[in-house]
LOBA-154421 format. One record per residue: z, x, y of N, C-alpha, C, O in turn; residue in three letters. Coordinates in pm, whole numbers. Example, Ala and Ser with C-alpha at 12.3 -4.5 7.8 and 13.67 -1.06 7.14 Angstrom:
# residues 2
KETOR    n.pz    n.px    n.py   ca.pz   ca.px   ca.py    c.pz    c.px    c.py    o.pz    o.px    o.py  res
KETOR     780    1319    -569     780    1230    -450     780    1320    -330     846    1424    -332  ALA
KETOR     708    1285    -225     714    1367    -106     787    1290       3     804    1341     114  SER
END
This chain:
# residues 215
KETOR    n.pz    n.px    n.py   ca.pz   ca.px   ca.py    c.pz    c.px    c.py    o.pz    o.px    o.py  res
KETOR       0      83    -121       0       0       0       0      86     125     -82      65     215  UNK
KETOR     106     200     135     104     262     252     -52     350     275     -98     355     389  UNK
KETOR    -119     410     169    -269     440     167    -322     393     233    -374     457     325  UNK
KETOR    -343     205     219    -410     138     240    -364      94     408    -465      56     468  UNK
KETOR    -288      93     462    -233      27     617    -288     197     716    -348     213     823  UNK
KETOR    -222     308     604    -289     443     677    -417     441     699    -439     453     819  UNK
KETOR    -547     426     612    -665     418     623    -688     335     717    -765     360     810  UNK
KETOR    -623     226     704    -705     145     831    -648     145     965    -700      91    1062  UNK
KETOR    -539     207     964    -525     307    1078    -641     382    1168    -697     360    1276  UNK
KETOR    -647     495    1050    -704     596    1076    -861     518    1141    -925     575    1230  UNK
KETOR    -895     419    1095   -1048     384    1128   -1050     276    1227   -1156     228    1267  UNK
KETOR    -907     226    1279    -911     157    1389    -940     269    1512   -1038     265    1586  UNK
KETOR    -834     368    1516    -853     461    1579    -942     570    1646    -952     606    1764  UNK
KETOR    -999     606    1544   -1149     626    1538   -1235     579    1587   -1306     658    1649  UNK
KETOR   -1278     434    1587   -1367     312    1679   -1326     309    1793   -1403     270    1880  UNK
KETOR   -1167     358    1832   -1153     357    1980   -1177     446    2043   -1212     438    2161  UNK
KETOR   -1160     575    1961   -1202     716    2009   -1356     697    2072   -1391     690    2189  UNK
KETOR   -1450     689    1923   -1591     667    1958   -1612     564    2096   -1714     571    2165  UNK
KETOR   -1500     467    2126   -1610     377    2200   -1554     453    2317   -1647     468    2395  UNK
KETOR   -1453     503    2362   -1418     540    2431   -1505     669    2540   -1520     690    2660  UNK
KETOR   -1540     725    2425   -1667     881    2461   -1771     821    2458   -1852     895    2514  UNK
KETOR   -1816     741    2430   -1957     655    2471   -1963     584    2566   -2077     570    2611  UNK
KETOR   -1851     511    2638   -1787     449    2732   -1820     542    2910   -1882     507    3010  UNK
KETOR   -1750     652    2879   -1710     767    2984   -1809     863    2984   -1783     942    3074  UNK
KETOR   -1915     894    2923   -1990     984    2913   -2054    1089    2997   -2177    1091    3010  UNK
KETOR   -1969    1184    3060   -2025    1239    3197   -2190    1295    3184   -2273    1272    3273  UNK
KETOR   -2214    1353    3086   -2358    1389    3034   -2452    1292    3076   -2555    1342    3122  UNK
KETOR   -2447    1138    3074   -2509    1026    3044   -2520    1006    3203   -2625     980    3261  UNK
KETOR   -2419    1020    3251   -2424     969    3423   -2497    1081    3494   -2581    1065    3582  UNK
KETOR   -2454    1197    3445   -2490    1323    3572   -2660    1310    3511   -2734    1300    3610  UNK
KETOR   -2740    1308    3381   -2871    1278    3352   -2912    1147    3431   -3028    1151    3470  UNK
KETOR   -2842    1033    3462   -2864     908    3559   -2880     960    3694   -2992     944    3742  UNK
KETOR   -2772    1032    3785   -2814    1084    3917   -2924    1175    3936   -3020    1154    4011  UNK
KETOR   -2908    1264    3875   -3118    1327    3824   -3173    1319    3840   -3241    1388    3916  UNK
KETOR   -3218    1154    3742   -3356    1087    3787   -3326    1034    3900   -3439    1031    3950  UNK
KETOR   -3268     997    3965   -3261     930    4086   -3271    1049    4235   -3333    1035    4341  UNK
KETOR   -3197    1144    4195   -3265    1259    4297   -3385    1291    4317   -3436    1304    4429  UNK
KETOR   -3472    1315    4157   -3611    1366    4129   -3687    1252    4225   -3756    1265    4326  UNK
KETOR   -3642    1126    4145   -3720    1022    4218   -3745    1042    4439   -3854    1013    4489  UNK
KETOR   -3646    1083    4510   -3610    1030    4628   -3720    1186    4675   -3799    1190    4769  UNK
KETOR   -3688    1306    4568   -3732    1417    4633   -3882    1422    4637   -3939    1476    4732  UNK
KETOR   -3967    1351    4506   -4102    1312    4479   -4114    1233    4634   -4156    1298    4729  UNK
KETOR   -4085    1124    4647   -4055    1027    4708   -4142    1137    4855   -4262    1151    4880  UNK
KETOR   -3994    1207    4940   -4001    1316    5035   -4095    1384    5012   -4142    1418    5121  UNK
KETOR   -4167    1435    4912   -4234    1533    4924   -4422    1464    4944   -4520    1532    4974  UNK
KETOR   -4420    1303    4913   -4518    1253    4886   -4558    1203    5019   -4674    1178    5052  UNK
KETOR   -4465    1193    5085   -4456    1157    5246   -4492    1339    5319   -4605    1378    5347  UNK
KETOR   -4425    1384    5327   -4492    1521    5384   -4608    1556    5337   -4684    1595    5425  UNK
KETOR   -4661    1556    5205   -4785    1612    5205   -4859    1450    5298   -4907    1517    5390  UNK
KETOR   -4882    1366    5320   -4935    1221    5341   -4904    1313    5530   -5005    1346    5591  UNK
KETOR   -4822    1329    5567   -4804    1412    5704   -4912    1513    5747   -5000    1504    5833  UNK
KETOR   -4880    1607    5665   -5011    1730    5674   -5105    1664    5679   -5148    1627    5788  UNK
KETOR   -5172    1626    5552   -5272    1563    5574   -5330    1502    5689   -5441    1542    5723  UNK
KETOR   -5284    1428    5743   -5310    1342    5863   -5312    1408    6001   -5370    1362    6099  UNK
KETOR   -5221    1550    5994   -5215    1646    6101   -5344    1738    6109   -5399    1778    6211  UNK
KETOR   -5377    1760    5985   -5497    1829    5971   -5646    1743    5982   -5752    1804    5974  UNK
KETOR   -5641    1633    5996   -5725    1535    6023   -5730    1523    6174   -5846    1547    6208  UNK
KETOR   -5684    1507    6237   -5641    1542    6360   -5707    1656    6417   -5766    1642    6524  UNK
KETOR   -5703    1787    6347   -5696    1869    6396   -5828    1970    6358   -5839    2083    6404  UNK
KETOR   -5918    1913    6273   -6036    1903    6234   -6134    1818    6300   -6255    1839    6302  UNK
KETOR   -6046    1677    6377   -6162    1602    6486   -6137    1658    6617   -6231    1648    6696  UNK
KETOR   -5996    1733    6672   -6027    1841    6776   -6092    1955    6761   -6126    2037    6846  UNK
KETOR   -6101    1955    6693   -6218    2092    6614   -6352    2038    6668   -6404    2127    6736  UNK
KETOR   -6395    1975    6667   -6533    1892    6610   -6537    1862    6750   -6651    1874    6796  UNK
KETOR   -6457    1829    6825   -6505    1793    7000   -6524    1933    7031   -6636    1982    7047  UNK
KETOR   -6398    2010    7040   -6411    2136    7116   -6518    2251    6997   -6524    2372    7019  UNK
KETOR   -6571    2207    6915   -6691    2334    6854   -6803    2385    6937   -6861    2311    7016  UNK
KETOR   -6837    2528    6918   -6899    2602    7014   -7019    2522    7022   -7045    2464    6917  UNK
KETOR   -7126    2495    7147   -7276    2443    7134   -7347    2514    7102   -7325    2608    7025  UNK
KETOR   -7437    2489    7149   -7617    2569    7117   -7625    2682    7216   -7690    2779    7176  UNK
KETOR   -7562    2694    7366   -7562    2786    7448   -7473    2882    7493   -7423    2827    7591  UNK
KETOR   -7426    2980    7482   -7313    3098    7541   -7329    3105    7674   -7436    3114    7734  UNK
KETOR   -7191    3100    7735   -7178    3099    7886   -7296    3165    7949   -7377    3223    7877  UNK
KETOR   -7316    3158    8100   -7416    3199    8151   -7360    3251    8297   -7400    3195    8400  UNK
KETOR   -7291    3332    8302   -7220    3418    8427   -7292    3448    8535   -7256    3408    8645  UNK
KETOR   -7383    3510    8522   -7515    3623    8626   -7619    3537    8708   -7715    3587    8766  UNK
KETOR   -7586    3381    8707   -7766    3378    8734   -7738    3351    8886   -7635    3316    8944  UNK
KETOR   -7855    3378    8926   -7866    3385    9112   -7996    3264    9138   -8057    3202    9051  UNK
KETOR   -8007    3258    9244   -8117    3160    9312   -8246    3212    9285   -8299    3319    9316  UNK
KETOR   -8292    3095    9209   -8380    3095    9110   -8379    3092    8986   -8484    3055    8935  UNK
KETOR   -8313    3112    8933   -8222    3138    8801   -8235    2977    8761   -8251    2883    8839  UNK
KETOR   -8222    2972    8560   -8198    2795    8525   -8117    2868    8410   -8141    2958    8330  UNK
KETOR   -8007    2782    8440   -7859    2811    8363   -7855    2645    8225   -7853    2525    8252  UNK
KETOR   -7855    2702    8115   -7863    2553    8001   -7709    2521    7959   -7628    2605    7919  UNK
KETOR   -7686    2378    7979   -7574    2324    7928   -7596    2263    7821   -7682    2180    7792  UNK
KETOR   -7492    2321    7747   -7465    2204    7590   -7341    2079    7630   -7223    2112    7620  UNK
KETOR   -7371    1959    7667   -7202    1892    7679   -7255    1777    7615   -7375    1761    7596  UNK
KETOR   -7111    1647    7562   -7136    1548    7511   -7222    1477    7498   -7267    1432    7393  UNK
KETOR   -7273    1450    7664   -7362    1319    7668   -7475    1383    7637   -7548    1304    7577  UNK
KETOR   -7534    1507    7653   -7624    1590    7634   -7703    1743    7649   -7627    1839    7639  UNK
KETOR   -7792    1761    7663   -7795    1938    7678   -7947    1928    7807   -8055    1868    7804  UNK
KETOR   -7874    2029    7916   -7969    2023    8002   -8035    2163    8083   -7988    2272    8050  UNK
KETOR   -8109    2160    8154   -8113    2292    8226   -8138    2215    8380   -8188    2112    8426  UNK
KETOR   -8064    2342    8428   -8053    2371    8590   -8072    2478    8661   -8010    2584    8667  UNK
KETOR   -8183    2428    8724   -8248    2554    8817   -8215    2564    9002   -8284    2488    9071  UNK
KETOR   -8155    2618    9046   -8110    2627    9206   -8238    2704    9231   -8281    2812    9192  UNK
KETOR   -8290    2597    9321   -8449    2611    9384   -8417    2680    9518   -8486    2768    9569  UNK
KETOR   -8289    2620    9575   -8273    2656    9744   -8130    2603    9752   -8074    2503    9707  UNK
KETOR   -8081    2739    9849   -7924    2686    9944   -7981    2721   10058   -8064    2804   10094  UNK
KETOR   -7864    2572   10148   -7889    2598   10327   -7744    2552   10357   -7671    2467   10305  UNK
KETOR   -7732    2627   10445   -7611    2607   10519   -7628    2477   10627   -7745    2469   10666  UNK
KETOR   -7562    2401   10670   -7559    2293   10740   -7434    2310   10857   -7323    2355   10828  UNK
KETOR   -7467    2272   10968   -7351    2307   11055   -7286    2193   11082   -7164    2178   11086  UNK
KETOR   -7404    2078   11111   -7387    1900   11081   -7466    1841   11023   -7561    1895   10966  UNK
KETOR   -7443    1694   11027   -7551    1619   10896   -7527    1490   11047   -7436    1409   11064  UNK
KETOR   -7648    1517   11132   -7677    1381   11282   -7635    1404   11364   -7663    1339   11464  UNK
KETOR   -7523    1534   11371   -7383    1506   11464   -7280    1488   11403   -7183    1493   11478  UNK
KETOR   -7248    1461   11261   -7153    1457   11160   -7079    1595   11135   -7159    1666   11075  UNK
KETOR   -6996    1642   11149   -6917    1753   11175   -6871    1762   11036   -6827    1657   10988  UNK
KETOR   -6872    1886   10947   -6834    1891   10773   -6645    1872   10822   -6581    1886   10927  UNK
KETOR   -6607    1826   10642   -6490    1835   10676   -6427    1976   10661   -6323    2025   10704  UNK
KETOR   -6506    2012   10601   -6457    2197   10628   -6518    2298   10717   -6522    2271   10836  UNK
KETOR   -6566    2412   10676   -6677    2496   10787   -6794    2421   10779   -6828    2358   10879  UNK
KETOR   -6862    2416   10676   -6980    2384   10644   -7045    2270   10565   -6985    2180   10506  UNK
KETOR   -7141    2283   10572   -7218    2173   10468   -7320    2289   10361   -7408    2363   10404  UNK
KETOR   -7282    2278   10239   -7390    2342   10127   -7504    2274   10065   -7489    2232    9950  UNK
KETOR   -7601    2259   10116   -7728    2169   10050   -7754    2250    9939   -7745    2372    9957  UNK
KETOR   -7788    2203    9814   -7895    2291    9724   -7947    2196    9661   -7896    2089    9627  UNK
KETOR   -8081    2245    9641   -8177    2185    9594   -8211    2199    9433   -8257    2303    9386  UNK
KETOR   -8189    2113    9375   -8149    2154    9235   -8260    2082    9125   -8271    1960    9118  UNK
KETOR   -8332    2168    9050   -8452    2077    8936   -8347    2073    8796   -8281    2159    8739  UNK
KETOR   -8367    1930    8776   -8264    1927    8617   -8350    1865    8496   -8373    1745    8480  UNK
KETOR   -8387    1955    8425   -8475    1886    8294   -8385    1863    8174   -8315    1954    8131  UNK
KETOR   -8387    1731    8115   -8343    1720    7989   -8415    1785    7863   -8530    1756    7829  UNK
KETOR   -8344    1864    7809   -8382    2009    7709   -8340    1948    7515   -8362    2004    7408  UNK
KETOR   -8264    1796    7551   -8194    1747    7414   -8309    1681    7372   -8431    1690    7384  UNK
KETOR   -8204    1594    7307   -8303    1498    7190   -8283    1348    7226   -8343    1255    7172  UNK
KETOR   -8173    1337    7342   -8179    1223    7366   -8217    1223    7524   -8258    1316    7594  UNK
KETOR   -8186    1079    7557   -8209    1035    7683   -8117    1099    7814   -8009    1104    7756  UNK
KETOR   -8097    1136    7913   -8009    1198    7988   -7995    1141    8117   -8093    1115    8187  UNK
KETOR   -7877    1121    8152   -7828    1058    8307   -7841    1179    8379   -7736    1240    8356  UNK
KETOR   -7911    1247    8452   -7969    1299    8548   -7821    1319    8696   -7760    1413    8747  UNK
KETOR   -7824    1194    8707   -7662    1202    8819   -7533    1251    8735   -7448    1331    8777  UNK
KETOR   -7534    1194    8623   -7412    1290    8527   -7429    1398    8527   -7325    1450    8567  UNK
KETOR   -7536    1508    8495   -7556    1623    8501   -7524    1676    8567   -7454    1772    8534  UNK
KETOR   -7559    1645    8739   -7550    1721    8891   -7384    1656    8892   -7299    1743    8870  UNK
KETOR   -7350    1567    8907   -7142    1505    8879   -7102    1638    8790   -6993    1673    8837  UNK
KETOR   -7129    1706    8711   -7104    1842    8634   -7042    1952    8695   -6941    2020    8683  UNK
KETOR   -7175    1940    8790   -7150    2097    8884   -7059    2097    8994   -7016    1998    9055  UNK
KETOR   -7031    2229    9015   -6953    2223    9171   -6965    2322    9227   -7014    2429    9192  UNK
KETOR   -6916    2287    9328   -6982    2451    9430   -6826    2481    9484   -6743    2394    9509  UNK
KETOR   -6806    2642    9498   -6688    2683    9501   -6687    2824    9611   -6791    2848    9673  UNK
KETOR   -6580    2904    9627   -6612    3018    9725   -6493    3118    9694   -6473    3225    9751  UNK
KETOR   -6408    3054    9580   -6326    3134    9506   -6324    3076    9312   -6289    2963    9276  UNK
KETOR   -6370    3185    9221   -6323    3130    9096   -6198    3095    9066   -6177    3019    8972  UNK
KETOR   -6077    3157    9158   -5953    3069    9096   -5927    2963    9074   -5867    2911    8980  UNK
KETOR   -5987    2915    9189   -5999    2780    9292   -6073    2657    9251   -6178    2654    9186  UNK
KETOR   -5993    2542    9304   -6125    2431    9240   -6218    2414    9297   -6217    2482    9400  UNK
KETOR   -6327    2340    9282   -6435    2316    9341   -6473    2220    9407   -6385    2134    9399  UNK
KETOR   -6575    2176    9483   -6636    2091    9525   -6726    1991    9492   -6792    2054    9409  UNK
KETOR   -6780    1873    9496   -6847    1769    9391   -6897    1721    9507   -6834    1704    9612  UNK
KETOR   -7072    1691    9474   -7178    1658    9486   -7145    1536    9566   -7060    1461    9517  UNK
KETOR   -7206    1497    9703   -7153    1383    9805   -7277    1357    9875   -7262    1312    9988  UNK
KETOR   -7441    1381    9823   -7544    1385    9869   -7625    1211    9873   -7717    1171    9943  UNK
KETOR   -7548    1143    9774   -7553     984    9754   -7518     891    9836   -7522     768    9841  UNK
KETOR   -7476     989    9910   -7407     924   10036   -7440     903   10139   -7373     855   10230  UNK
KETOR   -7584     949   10139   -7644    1026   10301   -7811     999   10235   -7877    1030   10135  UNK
KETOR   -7829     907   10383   -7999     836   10312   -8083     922   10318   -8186     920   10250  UNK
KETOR   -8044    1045   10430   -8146    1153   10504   -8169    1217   10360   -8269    1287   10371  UNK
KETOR   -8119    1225   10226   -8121    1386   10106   -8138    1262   10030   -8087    1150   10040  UNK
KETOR   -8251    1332    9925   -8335    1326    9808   -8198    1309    9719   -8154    1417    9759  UNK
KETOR   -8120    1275    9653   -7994    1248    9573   -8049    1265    9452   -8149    1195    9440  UNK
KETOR   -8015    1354    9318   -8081    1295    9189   -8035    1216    9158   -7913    1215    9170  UNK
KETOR   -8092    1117    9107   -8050     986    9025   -8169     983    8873   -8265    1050    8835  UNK
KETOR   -8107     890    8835   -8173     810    8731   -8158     904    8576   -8108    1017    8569  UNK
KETOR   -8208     836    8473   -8231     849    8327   -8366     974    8296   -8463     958    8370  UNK
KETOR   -8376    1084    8201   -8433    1142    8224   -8444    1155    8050   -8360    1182    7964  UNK
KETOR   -8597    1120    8046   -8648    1103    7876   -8690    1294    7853   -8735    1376    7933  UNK
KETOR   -8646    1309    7700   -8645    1464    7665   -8743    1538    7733   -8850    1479    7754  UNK
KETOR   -8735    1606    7757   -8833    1740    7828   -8875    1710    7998   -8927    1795    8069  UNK
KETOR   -8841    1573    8042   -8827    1501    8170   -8767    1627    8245   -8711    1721    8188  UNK
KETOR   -8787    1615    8381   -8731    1697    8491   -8758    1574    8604   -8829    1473    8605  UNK
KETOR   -8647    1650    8716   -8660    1598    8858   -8554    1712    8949   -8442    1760    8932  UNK
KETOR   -8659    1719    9051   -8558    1756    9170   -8532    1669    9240   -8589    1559    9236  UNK
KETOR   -8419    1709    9334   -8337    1651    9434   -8215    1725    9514   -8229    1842    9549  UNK
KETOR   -8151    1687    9528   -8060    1748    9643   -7929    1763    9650   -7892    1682    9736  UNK
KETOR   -7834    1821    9608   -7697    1789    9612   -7617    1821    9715   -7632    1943    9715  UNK
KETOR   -7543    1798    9802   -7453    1829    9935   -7285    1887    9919   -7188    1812    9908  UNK
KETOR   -7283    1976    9922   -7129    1987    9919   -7068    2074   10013   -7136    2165   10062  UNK
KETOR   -6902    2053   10059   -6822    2102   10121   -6787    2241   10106   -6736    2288   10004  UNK
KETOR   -6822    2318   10228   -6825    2494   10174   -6704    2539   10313   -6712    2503   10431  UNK
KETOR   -6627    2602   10267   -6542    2681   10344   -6649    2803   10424   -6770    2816   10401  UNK
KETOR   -6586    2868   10500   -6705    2968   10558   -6686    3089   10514   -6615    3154   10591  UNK
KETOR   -6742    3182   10364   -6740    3279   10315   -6853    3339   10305   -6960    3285   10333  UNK
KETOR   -6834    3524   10239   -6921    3599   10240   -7018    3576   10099   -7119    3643   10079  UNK
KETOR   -6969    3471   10007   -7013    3473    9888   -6994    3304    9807   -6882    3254    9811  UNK
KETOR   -7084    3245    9753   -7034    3107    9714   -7100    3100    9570   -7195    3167    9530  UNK
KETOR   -7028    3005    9499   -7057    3004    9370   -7072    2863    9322   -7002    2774    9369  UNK
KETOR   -7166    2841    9225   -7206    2652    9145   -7163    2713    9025   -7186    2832    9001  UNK
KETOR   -7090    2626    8935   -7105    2663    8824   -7025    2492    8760   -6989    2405    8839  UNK
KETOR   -7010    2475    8585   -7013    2364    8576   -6847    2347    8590   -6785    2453    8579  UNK
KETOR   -6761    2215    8616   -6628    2222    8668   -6599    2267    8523   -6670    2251    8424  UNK
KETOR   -6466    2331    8534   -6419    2356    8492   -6318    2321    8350   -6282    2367    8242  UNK
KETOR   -6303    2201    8445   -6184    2124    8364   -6274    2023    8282   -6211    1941    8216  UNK
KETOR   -6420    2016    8274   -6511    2018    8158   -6506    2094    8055   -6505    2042    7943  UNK
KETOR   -6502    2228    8072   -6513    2326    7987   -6393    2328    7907   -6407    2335    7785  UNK
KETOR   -6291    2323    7949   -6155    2324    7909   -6125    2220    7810   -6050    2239    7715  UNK
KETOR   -6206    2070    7842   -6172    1999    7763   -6268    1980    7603   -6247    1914    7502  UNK
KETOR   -6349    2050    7634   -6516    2082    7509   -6607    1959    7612   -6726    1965    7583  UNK
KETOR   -6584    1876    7698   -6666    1776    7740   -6794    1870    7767   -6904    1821    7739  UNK
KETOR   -6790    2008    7824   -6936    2116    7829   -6904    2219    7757   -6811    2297    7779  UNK
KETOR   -7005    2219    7642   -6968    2347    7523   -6972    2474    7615   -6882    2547    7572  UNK
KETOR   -7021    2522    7699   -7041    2628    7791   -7061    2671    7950   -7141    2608    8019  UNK
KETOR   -7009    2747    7988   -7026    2754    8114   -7132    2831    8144   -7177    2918    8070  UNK
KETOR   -7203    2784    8324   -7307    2899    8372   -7241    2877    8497   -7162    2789    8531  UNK
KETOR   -7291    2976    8560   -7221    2997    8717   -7338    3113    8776   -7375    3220    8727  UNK
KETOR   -7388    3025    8934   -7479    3117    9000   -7386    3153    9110   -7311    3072    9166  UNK
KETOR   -7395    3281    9139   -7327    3352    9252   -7479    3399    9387   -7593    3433    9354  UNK
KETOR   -7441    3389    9496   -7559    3414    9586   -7424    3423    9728   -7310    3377    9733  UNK
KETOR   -7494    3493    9813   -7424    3579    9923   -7451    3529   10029   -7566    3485   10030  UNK
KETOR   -7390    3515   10131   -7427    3449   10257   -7551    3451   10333   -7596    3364   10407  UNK
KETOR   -7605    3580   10300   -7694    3619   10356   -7826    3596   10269   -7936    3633   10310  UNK
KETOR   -7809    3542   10165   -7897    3511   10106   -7942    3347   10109   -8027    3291   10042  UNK
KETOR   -7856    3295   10209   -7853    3148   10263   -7962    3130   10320   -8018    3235   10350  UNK
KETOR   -8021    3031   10348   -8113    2976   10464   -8076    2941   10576   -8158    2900   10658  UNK
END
């Protein structure tokens, strides 16, 4: 009899042991937080690469505005000279036919020293159609490179030939542009700047000519 009450002792005991370590199982839980880390860190890491990605997309379509054009700056050219732009709306050339100094425009007194006429031929050199007044809106006339420039105000004044209009591929026209000149020994056109800076003109040209080379 006592065998028999011991044995089943022993195997009550036992079932409590077992349920007990199956119950509490630190192995079982710390393998549960695991997957749940793996999961959150996949998670994080699926979001950052999804980041890059999208930064580099970004940064491949600023690529693609600001990529070099068809033409390398054009520093040197003087009167007579045709300086070619590569920019958005299209690719053109510009030739400075003539500068004159102006002292007034009727009796109209400049708002600075002077008045800068130049006479400017602009042929569309692309493949598409070209705004002709966008082109000459491009340029500016200046009397220091640090310095900003001056913009074309010849639209304004019935007496000057103004370029205007749409200009089909290989098209040209002259006309006239007017701008505000301080009174120096040296003046410069070239395309603004803060074009270039932005890729809106893949390249710069800039004509330099001397006072004395004025009319």
């Amino acid at each position: 009899m006592k065998n028999s009450v011991t044995s089943t002792s022993l195997i009550i005991l036992s079932s409590l042991f077992l349920f007990s370590c199956n119950s509490s199982d630190p192995t079982s839980e710390q393998s549960e937080e695991t997957k749940q880390s793996e999961t959150i860190d996949s998670t994080s890491e699926a979001k950052s690469t999804e980041e890059v990605s999208s930064e580099e997309t970004e940064t491949d379509d600023e690529d693609n505005v600001l990529a070099k054009g068809e033409f390398d700056d054009q520093l040197e050219l003087a009167i007579g000279d045709t300086g070619r732009v590569d920019t958005l709306s299209g690719a053109y050339g510009v030739t400075v036919d003539r500068v004159e100094l102006l002292e007034d425009i009727d009796g109209e007194l400049p708002e600075l020293d002077h008045f800068l006429l130049v006479t400017y031929t602009v042929q569309n050199i692309g493949d598409e159609d070209l705004d002709a007044r966008e082109a000459v809106d491009s340029l500016e006339s200046t009397h220091r490179l640090e310095g900003s420039g001056y913009s074309d105000n010849a639209q304004y004044y019935d007496q000057f030939n103004a370029i205007e209009g749409m200009l089909a591929p290989d098209e040209q026209v002259t006309g006239e542009a007017l701008y505000s000149a301080y009174d120096s020994e040296e003046y410069f056109l070239r395309v603004t700047d803060g074009l270039v800076g932005s890729g809106a003109a893949k390249n710069q040209i800039r004509f330099s000519f001397q006072k004395g080379d004025i009319e």
